[in-house]
N, C-alpha and C positions, 0 to 999 in steps of 0.2 A: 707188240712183240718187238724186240729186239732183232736189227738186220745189220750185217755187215755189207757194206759196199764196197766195192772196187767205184769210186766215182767216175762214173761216168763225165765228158767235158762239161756238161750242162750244168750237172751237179756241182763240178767242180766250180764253173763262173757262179755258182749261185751263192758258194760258200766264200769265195774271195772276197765277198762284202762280211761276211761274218767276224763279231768280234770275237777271236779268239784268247781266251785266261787261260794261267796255270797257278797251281795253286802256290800259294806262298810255303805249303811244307815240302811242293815239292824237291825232289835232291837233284842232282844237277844229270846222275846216272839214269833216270829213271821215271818219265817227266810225261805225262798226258796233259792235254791240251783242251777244254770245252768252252763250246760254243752258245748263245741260246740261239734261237731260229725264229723268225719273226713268219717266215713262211712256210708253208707244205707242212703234212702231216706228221712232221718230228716236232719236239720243242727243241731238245737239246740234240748238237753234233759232239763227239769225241775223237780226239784222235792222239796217237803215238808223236811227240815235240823233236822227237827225233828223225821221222818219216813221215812229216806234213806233205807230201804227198801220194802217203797210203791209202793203204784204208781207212773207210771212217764210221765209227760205231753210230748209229741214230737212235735216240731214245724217246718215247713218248713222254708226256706230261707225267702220268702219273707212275708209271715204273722208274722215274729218276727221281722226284718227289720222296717215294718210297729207297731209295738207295742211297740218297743226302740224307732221311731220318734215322736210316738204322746205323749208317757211317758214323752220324754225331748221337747217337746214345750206342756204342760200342758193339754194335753187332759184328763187325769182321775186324776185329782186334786181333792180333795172334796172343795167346799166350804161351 
């Protein structure tokens, strides 16, 4: 399941090692930041580029897996 954190310090030193990307389509308004995680039960961290030190979304393996495949064959496109 998907959790929001307020990071805790711990959390937070844990993620200071994390490499954080953003995507190359993102716009400069509007801009999320993921991580992968080499440890603890998240793979991926997400977070707001603009509020690195908010919150931070944590995603398992396989529900982010599943959110990269629907992304690249169009499932949240607006039309």
């Amino acid at each position: 399941m998907n959790q929001i954190h307020h990071t805790p310090s711990g959390t937070v030193e844990h993620l200071a090692d994390a490499a954080w990307r953003t995507s190359s389509r993102s716009q400069t308004s509007n801009c999320v930041e993921v991580a992968p995680l080499r440890t603890g039960p998240a793979a991926v961290a997400l977070r707001d580029s603009k509020d690195r030190s908010g919150p931070v979304l944590f995603f398992d393996r396989t529900p982010w897996a599943d959110f990269i495949a629907g992304t690249r064959g169009g499932e949240f496109d607006l039309h």
